[in-house]
C-alpha positions in Angstrom: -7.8 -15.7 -83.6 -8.0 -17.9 -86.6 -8.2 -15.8 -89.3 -9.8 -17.9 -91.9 -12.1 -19.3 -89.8 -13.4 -15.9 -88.9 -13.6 -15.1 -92.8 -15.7 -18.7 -93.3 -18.1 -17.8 -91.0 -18.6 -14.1 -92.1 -19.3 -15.3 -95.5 -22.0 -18.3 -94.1 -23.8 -15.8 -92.1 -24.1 -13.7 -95.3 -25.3 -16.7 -97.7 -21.8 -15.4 -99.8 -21.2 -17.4 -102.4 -17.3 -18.7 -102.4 -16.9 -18.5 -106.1 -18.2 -15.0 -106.9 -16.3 -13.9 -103.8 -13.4 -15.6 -105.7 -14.2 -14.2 -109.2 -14.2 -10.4 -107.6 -10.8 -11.2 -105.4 -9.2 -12.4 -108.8 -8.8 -16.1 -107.3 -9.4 -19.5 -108.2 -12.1 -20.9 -106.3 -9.3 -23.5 -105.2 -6.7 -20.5 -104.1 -9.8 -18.9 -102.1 -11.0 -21.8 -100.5 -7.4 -22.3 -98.9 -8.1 -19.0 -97.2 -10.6 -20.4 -94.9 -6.9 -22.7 -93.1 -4.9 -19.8 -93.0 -4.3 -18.6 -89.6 -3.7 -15.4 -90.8 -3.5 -13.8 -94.1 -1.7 -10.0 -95.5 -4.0 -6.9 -94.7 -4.6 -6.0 -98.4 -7.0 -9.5 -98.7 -8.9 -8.3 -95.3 -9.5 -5.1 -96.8 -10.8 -6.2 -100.2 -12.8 -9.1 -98.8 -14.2 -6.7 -96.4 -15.4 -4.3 -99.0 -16.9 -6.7 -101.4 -19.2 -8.9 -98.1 -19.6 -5.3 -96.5 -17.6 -6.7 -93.4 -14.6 -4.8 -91.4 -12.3 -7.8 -90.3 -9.6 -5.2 -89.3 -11.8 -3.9 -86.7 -12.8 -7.5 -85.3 -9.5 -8.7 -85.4 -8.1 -5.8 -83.5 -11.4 -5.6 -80.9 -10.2 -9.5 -80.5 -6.6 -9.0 -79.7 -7.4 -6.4 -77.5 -10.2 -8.5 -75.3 -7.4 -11.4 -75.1 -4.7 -9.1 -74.8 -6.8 -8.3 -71.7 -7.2 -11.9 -70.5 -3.5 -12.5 -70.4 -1.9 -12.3 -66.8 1.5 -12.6 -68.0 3.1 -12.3 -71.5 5.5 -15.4 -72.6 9.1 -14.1 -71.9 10.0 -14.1 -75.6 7.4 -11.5 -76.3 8.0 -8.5 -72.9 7.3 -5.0 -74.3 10.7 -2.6 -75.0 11.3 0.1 -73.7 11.7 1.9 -76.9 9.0 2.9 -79.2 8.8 0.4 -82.3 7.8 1.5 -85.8 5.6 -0.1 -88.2 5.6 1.1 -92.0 2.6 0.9 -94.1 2.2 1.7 -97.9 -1.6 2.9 -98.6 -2.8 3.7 -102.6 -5.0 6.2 -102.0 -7.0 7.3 -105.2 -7.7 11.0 -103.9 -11.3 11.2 -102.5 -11.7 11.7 -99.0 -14.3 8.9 -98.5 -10.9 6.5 -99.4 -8.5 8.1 -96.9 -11.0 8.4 -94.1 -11.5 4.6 -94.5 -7.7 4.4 -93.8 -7.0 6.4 -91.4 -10.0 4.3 -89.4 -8.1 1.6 -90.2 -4.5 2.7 -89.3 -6.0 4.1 -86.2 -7.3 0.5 -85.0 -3.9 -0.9 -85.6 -2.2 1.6 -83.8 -4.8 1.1 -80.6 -3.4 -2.4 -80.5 0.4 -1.7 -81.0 
């Protein structure tokens, strides 16, 4: 999946304007428009861009990689599965109300239904 194409066309089926959506992020309208040929992009943007259009990308992007997951017969050699369990850390700021840490832990749970 093509990450900034996925973000493009969330924010044209909303009517989002690119340079408010840049103003809340922080961004220059030029550093947020590159977003859009990113084939991927760090989990803190997808979760801020999500809250400001009212979108959950983590959620599609993992619902995608599962559905192709699915499709694929045979994994490339250079990616078989170990044996052994792997381990993936994540730092989350949590400010203390539970609406915040239920938002993570739905989010943490999708990633760990792909891994």
């Amino acid at each position: 999946m093509h990450v900034g194409k996925l973000i493009k066309e969330v924010l044209d089926q909303r009517k989002m304007v690119y340079a408010k959506v840049a103003e809340e992020l922080n961004m220059s309208p030029q550093n947020f428009n590159s977003i859009f040929k990113r084939k991927s992009t760090d989990l803190e943007l997808l979760v801020n861009l999500g809250k400001i259009v009212e979108y959950d990308f983590i959620s599609h992007i993992a619902r995608d990689q599962k559905s192709s997951d699915d499709v694929v017969s045979e994994p490339d050699p250079v990616y078989k599965k170990r044996s052994q369990t792997q381990k993936i850390s994540i730092q989350v700021d949590l400010d203390g109300t539970e609406a915040n840490l239920n938002y993570w832990f739905a989010k943490l749970s999708s990633i760990n239904a792909i891994v």
